[in-house]
Backbone as CSV, one residue per row, in Angstrom:
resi,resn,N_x,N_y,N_z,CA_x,CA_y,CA_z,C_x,C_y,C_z
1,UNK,170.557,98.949,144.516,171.084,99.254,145.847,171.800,98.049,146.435
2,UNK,171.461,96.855,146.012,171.947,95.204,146.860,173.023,95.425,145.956
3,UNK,173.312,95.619,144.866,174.489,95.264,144.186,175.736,96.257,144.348
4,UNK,175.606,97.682,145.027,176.071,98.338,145.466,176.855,97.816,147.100
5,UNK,176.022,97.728,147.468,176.784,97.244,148.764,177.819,96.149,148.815
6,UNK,178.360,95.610,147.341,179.826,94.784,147.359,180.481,95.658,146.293
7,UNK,180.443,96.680,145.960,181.790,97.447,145.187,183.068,98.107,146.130
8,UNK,182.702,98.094,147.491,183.776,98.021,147.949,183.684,99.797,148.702
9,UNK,182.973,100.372,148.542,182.628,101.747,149.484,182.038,101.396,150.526
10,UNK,182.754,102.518,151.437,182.843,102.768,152.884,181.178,103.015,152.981
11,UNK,180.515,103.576,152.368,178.996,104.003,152.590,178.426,104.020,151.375
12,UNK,177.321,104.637,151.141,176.500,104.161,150.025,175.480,105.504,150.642
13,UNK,175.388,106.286,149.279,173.867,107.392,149.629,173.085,106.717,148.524
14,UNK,171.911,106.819,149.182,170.477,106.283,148.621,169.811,107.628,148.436
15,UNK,169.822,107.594,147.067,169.643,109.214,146.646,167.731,109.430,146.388
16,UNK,167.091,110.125,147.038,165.802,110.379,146.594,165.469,112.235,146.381
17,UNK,167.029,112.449,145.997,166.655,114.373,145.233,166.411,113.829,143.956
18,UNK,168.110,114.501,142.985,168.159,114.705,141.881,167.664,113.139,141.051
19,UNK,168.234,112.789,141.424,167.832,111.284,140.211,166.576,110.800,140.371
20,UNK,165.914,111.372,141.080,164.379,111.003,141.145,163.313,111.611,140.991
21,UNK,162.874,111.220,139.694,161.508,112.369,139.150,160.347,112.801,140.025
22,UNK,159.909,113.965,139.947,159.208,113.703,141.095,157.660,112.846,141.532
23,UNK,157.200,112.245,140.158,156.563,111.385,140.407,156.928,110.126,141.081
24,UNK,157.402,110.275,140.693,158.536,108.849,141.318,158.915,108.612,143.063
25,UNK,159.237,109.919,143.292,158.974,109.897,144.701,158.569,109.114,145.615
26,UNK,157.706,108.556,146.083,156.723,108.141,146.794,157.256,106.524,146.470
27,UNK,157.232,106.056,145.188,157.914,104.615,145.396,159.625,104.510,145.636
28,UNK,159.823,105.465,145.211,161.690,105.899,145.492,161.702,105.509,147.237
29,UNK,161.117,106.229,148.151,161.317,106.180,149.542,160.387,105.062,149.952
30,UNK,159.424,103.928,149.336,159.337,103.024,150.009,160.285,102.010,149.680
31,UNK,161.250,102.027,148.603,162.157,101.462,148.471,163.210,101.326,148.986
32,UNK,163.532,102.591,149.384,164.980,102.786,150.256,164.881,102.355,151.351
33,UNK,163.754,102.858,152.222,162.899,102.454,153.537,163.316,100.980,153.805
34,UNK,162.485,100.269,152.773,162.774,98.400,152.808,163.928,98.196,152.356
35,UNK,164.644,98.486,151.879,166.551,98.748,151.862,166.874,98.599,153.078
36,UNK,166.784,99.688,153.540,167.647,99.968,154.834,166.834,99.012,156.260
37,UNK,165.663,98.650,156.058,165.232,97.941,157.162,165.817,96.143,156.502
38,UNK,165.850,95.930,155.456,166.122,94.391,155.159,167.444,94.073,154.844
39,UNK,168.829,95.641,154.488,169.824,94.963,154.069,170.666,94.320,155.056
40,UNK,171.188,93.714,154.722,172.495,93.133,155.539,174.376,94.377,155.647
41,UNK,173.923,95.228,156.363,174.622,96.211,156.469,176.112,96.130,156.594
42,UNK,176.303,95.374,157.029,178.310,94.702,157.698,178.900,95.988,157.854
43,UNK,179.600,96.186,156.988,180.865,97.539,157.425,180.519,98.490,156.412
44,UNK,179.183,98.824,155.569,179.287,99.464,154.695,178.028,100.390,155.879
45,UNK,178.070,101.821,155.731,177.199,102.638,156.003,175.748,103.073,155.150
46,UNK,175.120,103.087,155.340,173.698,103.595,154.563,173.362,104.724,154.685
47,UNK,173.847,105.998,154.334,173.400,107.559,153.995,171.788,107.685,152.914
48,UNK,171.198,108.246,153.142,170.001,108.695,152.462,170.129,110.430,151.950
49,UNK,170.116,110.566,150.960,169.784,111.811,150.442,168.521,112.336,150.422
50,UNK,167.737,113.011,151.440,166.602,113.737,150.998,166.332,114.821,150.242
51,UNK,165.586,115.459,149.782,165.194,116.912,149.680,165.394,117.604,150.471
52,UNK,165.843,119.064,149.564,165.732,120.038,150.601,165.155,120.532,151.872
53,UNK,165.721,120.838,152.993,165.135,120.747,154.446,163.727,121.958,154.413
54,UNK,164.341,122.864,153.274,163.301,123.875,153.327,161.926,123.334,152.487
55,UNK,162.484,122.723,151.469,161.120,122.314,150.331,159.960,121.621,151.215
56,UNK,159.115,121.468,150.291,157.718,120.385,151.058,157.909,118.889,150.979
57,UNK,159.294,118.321,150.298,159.255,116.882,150.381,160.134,116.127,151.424
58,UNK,160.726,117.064,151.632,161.601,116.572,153.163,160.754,116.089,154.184
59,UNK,159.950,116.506,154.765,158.864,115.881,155.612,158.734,113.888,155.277
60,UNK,158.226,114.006,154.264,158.031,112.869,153.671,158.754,112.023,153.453
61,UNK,159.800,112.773,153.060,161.590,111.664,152.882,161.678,111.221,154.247
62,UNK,161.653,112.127,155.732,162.150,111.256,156.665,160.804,110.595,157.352
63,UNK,159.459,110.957,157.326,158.772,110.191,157.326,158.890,108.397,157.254
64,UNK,159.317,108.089,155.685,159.300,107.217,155.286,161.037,106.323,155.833
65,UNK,161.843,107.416,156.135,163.034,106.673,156.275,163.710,106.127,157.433
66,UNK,162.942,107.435,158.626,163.747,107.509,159.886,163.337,106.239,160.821
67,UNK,162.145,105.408,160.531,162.169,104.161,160.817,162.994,103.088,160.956
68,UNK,163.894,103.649,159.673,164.595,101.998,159.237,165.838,102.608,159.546
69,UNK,165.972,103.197,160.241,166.889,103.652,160.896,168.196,104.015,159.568
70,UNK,168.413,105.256,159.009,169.564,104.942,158.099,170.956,105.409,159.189
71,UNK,172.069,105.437,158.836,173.145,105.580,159.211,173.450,107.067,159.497
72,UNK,172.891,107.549,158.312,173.128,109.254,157.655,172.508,109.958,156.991
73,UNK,172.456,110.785,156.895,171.478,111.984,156.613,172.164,112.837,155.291
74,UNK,171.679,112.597,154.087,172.595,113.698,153.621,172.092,114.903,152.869
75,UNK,172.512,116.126,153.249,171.659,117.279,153.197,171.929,117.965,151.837
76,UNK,171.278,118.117,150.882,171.362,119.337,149.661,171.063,120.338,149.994
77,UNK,171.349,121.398,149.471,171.336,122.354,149.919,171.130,123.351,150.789
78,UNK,172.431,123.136,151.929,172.304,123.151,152.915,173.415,124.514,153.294
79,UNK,172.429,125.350,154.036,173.198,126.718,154.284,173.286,126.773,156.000
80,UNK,174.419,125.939,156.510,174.829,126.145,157.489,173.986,125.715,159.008
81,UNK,173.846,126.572,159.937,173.279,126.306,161.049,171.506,126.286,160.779
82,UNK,171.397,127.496,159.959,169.842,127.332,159.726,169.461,126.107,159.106
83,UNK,170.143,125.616,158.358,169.356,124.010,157.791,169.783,122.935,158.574
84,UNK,170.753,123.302,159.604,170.493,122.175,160.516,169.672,122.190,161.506
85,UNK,169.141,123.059,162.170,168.131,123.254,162.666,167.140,123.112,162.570
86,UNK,166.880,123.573,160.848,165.600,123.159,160.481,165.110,121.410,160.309
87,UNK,166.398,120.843,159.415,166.613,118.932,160.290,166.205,118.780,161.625
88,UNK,166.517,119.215,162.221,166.400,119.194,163.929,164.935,119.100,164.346
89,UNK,164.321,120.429,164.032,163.054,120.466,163.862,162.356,119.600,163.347
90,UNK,162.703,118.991,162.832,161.837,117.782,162.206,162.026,116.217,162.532
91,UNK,162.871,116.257,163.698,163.043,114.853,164.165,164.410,114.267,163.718
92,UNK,164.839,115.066,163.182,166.347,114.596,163.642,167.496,115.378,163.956
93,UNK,167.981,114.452,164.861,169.312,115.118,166.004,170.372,114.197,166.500
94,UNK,169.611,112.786,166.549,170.477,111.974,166.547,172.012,111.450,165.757
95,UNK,171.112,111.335,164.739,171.728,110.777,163.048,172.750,111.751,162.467
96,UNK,174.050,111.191,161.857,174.906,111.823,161.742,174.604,112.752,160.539
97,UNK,174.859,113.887,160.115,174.403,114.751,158.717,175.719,114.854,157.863
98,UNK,175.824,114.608,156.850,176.189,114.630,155.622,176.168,116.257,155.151
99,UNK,176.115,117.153,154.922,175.851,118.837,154.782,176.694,118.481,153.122
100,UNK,175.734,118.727,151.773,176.150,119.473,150.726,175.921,120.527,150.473
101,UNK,177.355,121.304,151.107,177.387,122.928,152.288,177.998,124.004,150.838
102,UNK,177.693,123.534,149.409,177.937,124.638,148.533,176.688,124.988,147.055
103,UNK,176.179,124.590,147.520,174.983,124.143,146.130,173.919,125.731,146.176
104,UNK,174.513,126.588,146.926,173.342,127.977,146.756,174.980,129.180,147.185
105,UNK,174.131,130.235,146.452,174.902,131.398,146.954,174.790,131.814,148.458
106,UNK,173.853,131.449,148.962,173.906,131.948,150.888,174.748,130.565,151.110
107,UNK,175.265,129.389,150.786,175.880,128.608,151.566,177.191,129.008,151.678
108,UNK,177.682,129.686,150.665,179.331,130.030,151.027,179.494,130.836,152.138
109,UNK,178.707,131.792,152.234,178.990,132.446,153.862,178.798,132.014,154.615
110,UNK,178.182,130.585,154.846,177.915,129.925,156.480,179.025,128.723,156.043
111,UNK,179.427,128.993,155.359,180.023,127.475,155.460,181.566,127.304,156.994
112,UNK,181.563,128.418,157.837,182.143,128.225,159.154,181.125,127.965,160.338
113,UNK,179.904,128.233,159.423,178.663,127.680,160.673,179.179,126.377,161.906
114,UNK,179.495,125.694,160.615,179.722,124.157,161.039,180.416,123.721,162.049
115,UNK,181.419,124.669,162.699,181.956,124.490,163.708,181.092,124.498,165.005
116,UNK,179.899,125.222,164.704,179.080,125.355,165.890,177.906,123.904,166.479
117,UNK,178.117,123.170,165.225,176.861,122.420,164.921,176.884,121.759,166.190
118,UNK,175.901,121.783,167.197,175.543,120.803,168.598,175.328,119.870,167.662
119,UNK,174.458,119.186,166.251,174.012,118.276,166.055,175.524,117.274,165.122
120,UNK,175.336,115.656,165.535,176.547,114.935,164.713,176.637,115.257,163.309
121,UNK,177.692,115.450,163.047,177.861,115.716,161.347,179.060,114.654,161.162
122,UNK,179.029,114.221,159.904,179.770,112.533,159.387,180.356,113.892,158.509
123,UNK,180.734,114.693,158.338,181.327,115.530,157.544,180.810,116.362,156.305
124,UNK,181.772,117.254,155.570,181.259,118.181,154.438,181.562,118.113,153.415
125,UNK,180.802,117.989,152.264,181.227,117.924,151.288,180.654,118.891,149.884
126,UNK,180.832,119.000,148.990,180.536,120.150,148.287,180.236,119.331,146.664
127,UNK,179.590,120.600,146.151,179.283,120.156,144.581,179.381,121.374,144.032
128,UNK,179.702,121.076,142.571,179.778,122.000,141.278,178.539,121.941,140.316
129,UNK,178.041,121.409,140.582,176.503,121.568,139.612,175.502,122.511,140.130
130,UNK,175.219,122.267,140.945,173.862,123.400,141.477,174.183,124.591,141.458
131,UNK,175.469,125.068,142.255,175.863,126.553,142.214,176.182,127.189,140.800
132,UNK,176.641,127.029,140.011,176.666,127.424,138.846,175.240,127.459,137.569
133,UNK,174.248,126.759,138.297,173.063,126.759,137.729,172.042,128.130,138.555
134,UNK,172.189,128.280,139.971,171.947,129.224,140.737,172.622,130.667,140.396
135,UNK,173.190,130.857,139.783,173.432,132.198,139.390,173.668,132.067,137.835
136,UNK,173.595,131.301,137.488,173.487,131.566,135.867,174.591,131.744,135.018
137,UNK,175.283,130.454,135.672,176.944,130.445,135.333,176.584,129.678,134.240
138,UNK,177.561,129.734,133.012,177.675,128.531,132.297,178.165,127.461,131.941
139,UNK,179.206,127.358,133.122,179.702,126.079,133.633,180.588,126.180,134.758
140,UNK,181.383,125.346,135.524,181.879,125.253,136.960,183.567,125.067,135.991
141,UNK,184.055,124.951,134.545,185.097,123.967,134.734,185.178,124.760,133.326
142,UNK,187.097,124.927,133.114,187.716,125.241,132.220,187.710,124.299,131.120
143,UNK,188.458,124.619,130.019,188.131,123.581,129.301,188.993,122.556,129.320
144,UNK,190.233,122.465,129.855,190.949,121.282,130.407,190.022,120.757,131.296
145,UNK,189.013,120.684,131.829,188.501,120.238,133.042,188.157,120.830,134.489
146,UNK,189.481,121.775,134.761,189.709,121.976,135.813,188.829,123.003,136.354
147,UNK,188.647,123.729,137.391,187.980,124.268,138.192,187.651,125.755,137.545
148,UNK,186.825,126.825,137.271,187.304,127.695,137.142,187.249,128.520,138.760
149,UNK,187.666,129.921,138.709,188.023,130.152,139.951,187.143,130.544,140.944
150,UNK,185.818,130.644,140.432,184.616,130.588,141.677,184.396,129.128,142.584
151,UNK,184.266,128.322,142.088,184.449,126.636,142.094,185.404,126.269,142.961
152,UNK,186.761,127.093,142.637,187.976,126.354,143.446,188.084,127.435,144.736
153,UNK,187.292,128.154,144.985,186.724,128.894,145.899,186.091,128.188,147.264
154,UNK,184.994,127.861,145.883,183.845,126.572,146.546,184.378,125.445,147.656
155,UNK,185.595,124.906,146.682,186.230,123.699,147.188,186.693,123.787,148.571
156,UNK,187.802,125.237,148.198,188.640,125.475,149.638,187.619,125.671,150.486
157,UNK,186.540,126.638,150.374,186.339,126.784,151.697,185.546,125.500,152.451
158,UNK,185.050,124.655,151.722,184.155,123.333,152.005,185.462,122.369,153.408
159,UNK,186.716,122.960,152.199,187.637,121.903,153.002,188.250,122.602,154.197
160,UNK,188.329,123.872,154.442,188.499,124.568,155.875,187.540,124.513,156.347
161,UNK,186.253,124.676,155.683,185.261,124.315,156.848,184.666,123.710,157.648
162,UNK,185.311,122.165,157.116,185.033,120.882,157.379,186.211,120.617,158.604
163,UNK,187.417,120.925,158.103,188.393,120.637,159.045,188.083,122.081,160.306
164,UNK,187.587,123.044,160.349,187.350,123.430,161.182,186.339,123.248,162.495
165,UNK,185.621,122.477,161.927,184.479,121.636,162.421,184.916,120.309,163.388
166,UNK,186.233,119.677,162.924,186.581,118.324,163.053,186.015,117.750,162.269
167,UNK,185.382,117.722,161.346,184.928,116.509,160.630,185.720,116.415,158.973
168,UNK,184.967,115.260,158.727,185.862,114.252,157.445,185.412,115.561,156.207
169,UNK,186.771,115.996,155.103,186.638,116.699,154.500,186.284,115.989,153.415
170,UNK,185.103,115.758,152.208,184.837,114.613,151.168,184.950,115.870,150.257
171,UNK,186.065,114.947,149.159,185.562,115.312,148.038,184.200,115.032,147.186
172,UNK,184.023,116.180,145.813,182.912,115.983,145.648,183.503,115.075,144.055
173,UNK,182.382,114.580,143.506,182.264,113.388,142.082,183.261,114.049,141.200
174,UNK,183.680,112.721,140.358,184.099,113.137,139.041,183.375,112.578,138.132
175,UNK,182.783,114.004,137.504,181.624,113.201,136.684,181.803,112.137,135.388
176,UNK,183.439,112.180,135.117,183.598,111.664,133.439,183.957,109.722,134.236
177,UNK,182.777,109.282,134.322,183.084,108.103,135.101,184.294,106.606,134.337
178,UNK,184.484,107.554,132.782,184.410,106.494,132.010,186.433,106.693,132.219
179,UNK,186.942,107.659,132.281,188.069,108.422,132.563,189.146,108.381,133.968
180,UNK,189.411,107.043,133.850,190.021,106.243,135.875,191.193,106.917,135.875
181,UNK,192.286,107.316,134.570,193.615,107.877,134.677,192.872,109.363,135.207
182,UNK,191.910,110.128,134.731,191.689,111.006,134.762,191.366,111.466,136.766
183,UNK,190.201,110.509,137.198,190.059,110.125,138.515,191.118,110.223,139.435
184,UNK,191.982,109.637,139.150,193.189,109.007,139.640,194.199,110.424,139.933
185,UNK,194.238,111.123,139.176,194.804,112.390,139.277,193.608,112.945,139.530
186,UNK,192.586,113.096,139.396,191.772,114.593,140.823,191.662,113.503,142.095
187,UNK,191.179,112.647,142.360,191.444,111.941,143.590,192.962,112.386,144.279
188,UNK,194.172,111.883,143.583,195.161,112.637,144.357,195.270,113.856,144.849
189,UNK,194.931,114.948,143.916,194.658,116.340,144.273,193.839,116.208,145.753
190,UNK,193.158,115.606,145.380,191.936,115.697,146.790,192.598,115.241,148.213
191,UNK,193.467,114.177,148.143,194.379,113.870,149.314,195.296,114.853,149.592
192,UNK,196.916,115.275,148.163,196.875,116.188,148.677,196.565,117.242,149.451
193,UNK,195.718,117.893,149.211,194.809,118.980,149.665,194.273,119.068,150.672
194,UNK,194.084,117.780,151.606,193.758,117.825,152.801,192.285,117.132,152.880
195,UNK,191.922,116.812,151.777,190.475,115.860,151.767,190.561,114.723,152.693
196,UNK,189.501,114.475,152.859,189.551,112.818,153.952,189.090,111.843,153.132
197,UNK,188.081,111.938,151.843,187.832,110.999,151.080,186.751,111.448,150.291
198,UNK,185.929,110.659,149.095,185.646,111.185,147.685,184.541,110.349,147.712
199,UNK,183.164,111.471,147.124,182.302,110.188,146.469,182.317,110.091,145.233
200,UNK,181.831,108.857,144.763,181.832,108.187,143.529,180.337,107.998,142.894
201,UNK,180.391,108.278,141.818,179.027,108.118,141.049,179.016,106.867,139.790
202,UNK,180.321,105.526,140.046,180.340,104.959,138.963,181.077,103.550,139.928
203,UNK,180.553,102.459,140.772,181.101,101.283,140.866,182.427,101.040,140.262
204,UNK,183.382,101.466,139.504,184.164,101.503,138.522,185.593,102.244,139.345
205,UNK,184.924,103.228,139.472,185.645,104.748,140.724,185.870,104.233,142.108
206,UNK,185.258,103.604,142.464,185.656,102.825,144.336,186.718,102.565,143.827
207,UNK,187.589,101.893,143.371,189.283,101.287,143.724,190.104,102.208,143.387
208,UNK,189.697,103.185,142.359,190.778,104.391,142.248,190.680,104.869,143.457
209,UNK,189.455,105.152,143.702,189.476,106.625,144.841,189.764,105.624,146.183
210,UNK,189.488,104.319,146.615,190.073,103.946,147.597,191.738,104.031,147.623
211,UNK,192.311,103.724,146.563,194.153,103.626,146.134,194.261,104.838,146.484
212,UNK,193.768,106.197,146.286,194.164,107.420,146.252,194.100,107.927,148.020
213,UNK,192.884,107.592,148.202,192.901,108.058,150.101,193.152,106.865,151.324
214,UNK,193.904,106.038,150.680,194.678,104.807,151.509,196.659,105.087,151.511
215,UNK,196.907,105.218,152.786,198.101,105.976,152.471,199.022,104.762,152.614
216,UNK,200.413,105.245,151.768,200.794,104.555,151.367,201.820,103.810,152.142
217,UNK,202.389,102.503,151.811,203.357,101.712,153.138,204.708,102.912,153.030
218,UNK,204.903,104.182,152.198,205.690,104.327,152.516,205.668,105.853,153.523
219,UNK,203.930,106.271,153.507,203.455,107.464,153.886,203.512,107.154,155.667
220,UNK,203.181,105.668,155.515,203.204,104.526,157.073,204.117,104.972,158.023
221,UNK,205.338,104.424,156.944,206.531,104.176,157.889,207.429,106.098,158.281
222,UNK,207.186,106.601,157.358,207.724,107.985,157.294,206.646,108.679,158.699
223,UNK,205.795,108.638,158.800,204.658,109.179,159.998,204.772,108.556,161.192
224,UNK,205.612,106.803,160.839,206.069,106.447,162.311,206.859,106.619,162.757
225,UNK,208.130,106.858,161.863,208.992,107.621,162.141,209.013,109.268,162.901
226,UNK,208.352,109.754,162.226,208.294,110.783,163.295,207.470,110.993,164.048
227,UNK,206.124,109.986,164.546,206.141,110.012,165.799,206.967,109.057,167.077
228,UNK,207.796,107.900,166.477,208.666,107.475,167.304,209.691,108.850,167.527
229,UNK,210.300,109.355,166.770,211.091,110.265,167.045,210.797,111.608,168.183
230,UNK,209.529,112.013,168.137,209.294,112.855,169.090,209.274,112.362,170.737
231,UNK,208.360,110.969,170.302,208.308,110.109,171.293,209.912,109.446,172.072
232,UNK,210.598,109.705,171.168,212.102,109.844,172.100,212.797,110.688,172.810
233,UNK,211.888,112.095,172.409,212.731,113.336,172.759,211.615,114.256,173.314
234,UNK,211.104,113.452,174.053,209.553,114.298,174.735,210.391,115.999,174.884
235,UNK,209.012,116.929,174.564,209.484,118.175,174.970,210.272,119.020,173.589
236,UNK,210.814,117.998,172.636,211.193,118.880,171.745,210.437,119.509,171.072
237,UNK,210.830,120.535,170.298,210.216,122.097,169.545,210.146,121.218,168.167
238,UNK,211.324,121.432,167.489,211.808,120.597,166.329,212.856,119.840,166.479
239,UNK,212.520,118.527,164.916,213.841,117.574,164.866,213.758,117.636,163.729
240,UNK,214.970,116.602,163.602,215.501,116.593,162.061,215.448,115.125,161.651
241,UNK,214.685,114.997,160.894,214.683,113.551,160.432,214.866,113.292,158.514
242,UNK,215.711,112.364,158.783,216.277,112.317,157.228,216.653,113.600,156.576
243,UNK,217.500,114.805,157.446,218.029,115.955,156.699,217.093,116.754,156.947
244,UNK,215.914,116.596,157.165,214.562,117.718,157.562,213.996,117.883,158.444
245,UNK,213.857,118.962,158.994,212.971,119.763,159.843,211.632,119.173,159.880
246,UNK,211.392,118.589,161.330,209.623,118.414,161.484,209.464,118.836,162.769
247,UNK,208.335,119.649,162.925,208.218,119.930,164.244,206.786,119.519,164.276
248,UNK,205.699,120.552,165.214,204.723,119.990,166.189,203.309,120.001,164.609
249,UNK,203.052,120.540,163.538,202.235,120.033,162.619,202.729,119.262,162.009
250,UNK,204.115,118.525,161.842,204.534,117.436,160.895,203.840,116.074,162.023
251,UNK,203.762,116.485,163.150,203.908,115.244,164.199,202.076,115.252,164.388
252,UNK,201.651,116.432,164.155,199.859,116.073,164.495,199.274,115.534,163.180
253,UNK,199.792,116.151,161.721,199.533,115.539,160.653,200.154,113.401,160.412
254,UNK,201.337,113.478,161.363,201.595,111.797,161.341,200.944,111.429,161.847
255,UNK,200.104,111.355,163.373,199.076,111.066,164.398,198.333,110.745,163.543
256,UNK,197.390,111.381,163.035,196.220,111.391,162.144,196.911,110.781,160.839
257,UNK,197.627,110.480,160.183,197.658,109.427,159.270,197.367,108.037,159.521
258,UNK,198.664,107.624,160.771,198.411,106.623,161.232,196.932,106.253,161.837
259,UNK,196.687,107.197,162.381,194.973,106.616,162.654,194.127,106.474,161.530
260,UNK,194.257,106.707,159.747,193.475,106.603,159.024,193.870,105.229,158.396
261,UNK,195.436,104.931,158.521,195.925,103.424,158.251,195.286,102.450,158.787
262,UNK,194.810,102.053,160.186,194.724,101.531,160.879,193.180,101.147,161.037
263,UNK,193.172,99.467,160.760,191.789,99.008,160.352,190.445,99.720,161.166
């Protein structure tokens, strides 16, 4: 976990689901616990992954965590308003939630819950492993890699649902950690697409996926451009800049670039 906090990510989840046996448990969360109460935090965030809100070990996960105060909350399998509530119920309301809002078949239908959430959410993000194990798929991904079409289902709606919410749309892992050209092209996809940013499961993956959702000096100057341009002609519908048409979503999509440039 100490050696994590200089690869260069915005946050860091301290995972006590999947990667932790469940014997293991119990020293897993006094570890994280004294993590998060002794590290030297600076600009990196500290997210905690518990157990499921419904299972019997969630109790215990924030038991042991909500002391040391973490940053974030991040939820597996999480179906909408009812599992935030059920968080709620248990002492937290403060702390921002993390929602991995695709990992069961009831999460795809709440996944517009999120717009309702009274409680802070740091945004949504989604996975391809659990759901395809939950119905008895035999895999999430073609054999090029790519999505098959339940999955890219998954994705979209994670990412309207997130932006419907206001919050940060995250992509979810690329598991072939060893594969950065490969990264490098689904990370772009993910900007394209309207993502806000990607987690990483490999120290290796932070500088691709930072290069990929850091926009570029020339994404800069093109977004200041057209908001200087509107900003000259208060009141206009559309303009034309460099031969093209931008009107009032070219000018809310520049707004929001420039604010993601900007330290």
């Amino acid at each position: 976990m100490a050696k994590a906090m200089g690869v260069g990510a915005d946050a860091l989840i301290l995972d006590l689901e999947d990667a932790v046996a469940p014997d293991a448990k119990p020293r897993a969360r006094e570890a994280v616990a004294r993590f998060l109460a002794e590290a030297d935090r600076g600009d990196v965030r500290l997210f905690v992954r518990i157990n499921p809100v419904d299972g019997p070990m969630a109790a215990d996960d924030l038991a042991a965590i909500l002391p040391a105060r973490p940053d974030g909350i991040v939820l597996p399998k999480a179906e909408g308003l009812v599992s935030l509530h059920a968080l709620a119920a248990r002492g937290v309301a403060h702390i921002p939630i993390l929602p991995i809002a695709t990992e069961t078949p009831a999460a795809l239908f709440r996944l517009g819950d999120y717009a309702g959430s009274a409680l802070p959410l740091a945004g949504l993000t989604w996975g391809a492993e659990d759901l395809p194990a939950a119905i008895g798929a035999t895999t999430a991904r073609e054999a090029d890699g790519s999505y098959t079409a339940p999955y890219q289902l998954a994705r979209s709606l994670t990412l309207f649902g997130a932006h419907s919410a206001g919050v940060a749309a995250i992509e979810t892992v690329y598991p072939d950690f060893r594969n950065l050209d490969g990264l490098a092209a689904y990370a772009a996809r993910g900007h394209r697409d309207g993502f806000t940013g990607m987690m990483a499961i490999h120290p290796a993956q932070v500088p691709v996926i930072n290069a990929a959702f850091t926009p570029s000096d020339q994404d800069v100057t093109r977004a200041q451009a057209i908001v200087d341009l509107f900003e000259a002609h208060p009141g206009a519908g559309a303009l034309q800049l460099d031969g093209k048409m931008v009107d009032a979503p070219h000018l809310k999509a520049a707004r929001a670039l420039l604010a993601r440039s900007r330290p």
